[in-house]
N, C-alpha and C positions, 0 to 999 in steps of 0.2 A: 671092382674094388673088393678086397680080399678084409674078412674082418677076420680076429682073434677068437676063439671059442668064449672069453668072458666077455667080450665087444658085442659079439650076436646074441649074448642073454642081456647085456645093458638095452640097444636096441629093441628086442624082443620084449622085454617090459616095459619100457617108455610107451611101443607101439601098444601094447597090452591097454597099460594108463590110459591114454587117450580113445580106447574105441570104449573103454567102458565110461570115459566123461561124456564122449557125445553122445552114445547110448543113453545115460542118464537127461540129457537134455532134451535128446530129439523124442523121447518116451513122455517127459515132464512137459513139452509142447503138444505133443499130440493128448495127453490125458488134461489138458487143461482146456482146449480148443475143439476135444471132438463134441457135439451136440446131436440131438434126436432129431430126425426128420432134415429137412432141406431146405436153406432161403431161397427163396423168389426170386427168380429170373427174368425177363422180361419185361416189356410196356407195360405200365398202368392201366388200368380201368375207369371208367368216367366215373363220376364219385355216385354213391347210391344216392338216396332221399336223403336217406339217413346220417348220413357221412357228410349233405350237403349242411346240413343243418347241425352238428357238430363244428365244421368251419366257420359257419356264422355264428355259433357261442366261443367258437376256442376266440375266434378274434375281438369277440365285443370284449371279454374277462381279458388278454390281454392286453387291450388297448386301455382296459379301467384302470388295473393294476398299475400298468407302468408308464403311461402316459399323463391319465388324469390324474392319479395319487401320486407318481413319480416315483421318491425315493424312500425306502420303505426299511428303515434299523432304529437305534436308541440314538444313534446323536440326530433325527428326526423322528421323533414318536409320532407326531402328529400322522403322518402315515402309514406307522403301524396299526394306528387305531383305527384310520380311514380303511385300511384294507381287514382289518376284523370286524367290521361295520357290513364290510362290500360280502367278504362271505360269508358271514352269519347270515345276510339277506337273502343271498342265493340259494342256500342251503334250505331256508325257510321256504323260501317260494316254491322249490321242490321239494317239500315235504316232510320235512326235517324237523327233527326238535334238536338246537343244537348245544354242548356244551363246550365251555371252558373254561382251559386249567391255566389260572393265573400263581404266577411266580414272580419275585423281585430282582433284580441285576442291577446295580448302579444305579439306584436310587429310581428306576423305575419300573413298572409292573407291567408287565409283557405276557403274552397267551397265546396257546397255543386253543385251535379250533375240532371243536369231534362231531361229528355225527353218525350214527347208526341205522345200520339194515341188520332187523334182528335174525337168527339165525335157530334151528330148532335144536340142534346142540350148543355146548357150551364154549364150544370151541371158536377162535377169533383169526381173521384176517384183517390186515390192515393195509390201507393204501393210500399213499401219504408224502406231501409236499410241500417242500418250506417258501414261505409266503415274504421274508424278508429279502434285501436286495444288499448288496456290498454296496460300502460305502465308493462312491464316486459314480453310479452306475444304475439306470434305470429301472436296469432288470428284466426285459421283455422275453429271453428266451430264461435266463438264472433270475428267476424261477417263474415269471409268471406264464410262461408256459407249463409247468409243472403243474401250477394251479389250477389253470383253466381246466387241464386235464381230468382231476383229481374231480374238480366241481364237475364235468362231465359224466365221470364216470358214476357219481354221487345221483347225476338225474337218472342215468339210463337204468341204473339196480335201485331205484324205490319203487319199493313197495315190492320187490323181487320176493318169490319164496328161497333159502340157502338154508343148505346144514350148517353151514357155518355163519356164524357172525361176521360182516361185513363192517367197519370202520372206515370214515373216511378223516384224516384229519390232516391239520394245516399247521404247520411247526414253525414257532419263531426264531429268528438266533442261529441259523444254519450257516452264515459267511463269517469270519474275521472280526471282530476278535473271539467269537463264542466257538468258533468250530475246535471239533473233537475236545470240549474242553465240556466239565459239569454244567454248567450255563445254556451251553446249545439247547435248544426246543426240545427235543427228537430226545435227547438225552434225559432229560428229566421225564420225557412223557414215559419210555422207554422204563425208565428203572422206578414210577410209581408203579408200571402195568406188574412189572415184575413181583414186587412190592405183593400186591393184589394179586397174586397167583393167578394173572392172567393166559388164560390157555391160549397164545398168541402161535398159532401153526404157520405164519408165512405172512412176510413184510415184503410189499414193493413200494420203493423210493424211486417217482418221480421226478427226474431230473435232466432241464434243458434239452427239450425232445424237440426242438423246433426249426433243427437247421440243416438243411443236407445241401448237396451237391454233387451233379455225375461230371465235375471236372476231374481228372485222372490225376495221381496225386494230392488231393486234397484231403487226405483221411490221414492224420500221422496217429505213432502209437509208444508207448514205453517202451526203453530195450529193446529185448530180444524179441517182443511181441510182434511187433514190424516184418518179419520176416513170415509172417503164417495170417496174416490178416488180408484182406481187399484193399488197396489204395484208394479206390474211392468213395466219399463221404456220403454214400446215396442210403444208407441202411439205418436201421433201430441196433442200440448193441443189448443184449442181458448180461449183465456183470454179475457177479458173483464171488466171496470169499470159498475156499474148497468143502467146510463144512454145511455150506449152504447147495450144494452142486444140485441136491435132491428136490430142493422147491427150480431151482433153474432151470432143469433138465423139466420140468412137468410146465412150467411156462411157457418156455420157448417154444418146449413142443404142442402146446395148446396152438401158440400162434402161430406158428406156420403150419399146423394143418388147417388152418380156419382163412387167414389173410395173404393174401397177395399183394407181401411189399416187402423187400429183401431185410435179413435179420442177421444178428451176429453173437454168439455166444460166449461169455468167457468165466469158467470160473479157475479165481488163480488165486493162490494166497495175498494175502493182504495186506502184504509192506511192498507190492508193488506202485508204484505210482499210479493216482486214480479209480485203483479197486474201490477202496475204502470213501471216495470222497462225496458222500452225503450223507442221510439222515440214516440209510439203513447199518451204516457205521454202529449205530446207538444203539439198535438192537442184537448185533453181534455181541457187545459187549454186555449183555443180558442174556447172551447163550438163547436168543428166537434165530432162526431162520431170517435170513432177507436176502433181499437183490434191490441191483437199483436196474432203472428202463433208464438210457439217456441217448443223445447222437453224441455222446462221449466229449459236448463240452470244449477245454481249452484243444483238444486233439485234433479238433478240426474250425473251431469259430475264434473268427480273429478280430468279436467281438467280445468276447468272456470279459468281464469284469472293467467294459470300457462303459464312458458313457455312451459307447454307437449302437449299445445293443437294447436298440428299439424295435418296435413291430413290426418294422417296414422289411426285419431279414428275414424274419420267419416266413416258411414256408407252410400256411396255412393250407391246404390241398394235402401237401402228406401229414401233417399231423393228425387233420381228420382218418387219413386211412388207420394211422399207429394207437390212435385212441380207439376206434373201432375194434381193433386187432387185442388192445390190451382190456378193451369188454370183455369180450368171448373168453380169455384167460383169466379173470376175473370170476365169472360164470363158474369158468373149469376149475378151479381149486378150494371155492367155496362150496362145492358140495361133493 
């Protein structure tokens, strides 16, 4: 094919255009997916002492939350209050003196839950998970997995020494209709801390960490994400908004130099699908740092926001590894 000398400069720029959009893409994929250090390959390990005894509280807290209390919002309070009852108790039993920060919504008064490991500077980490459940829906991985976590991580750092202040708190109001709206838990706690010149250095938001599997294909993802991720659902993911990358990149990399159980990193801006979707949303929009921990949720559980998401999917055995794994990273950025 024979072109025209102004046919080879049309050509020649078109071709131009395009290598520098994919360049723009395949550069904006790899600076949002590359992370520190390396997930975990291979067999599991039989669970420690320590990790056994983790499984047997992650499962008692979720069988409390979502079984015995059930259903947990404002159009049933009654188990809002049954589940700030259950962790105020916990909280106390290990050592806690706990607080909360009550607020009104529709005629009724809702709270969120805190407690403290004090720290020798003034500085604050928080780490934190919303305790209500979507209307129509148990809740056993959204969120009371979340929870149990949280309360875990709450026994294993008391009475810890840390530079930093350690926070553990439990957010109301995180599903439909309160999300990303002034209402949400996370939101209001969020913008009094701010309020209070709270020196909040790094938020993790637990979320629906309790469901994997190594069937192939069972992991899906946003877009163009799909194309640079693992198919299958056996991993922990670290999310993250891009001005957050710096608390993410020191997480992730805490836990995979410490645990052995495959992990996945992403920090992407925030009007992607799922970036944004939990409580650490509320601190972004307070200009702290956050990440959320999840098994990424509707992207792989084909119970999200049903009533089937009971106890019985979770995968108790790895969450004790991911809760173990998210100690030792806990540890690593409080001081």
């Amino acid at each position: 094919m024979k072109f025209k000398p102004k046919g080879k400069r049309l050509w020649l720029a078109i071709l131009i255009r395009w290598s520098v959009i994919i360049g723009i893409v395949v550069s904006s994929v790899v600076y949002i997916e590359s992370m520190p250090g390396r997930s975990y390959h291979g067999s599991l390990q039989p669970l420690s002492d320590g990790e056994a005894l983790l499984k047997q509280n992650l499962r008692r807290h979720v069988i409390t939350l979502s079984q015995e209390i059930g259903h947990r919002n404002t159009d049933r309070s009654v188990g809002l209050e049954a589940s700030v009852g259950y962790i105020r108790d916990v909280l106390v039993q290990y050592g806690y003196s706990v607080k909360l920060q009550e607020y009104t919504v529709r005629n009724t008064t809702v709270k969120n839950i805190e407690a403290q490991v004090d720290g020798s500077s003034d500085e604050v980490i928080v780490v934190g998970a919303h305790y209500d459940s979507v209307r129509g829906s148990l809740g056993a991985n959204d969120n009371a997995s979340g929870v149990a976590a949280t309360l875990e991580l709450a026994r294993l750092h008391a009475g810890e020494k840390h530079r930093r202040s350690v926070r553990f708190v439990l957010f109301v109001n995180e599903e439909p209709p309160y999300f990303e709206t002034e209402d949400m838990g996370s939101r209001v706690y969020a913008r009094e801390a701010r309020k209070r010149a709270d020196k909040i250095t790094g938020m993790i938001s637990l979320e629906t960490i309790g469901f994997y599997s190594d069937t192939p294909n069972s992991q899906k993802y946003p877009s163009i994400l799909k194309y640079f991720y693992p198919d299958t659902a056996n991993f922990i993911g670290f999310i993250s908004n891009i001005s957050s990358r710096g608390l993410l990149y020191r997480c992730i990399k805490a836990f995979r130099n410490t645990t052995a159980f495959p992990s996945v990193g992403t920090a992407a801006p925030a009007w992607i699908p799922g970036i944004g979707w939990s409580d650490h949303w509320s601190f972004w929009k307070e200009d702290y740092p956050a990440i959320m921990i999840t098994d990424t949720a509707p992207f792989r559980y084909i119970h999200y926001h049903n009533m089937t998401d009971t106890p019985d999917k979770l995968d108790f055995d790895k969450m004790a590894r991911v809760v173990a794994g998210i100690d030792r990273v806990v540890a690593d950025i409080s001081n």
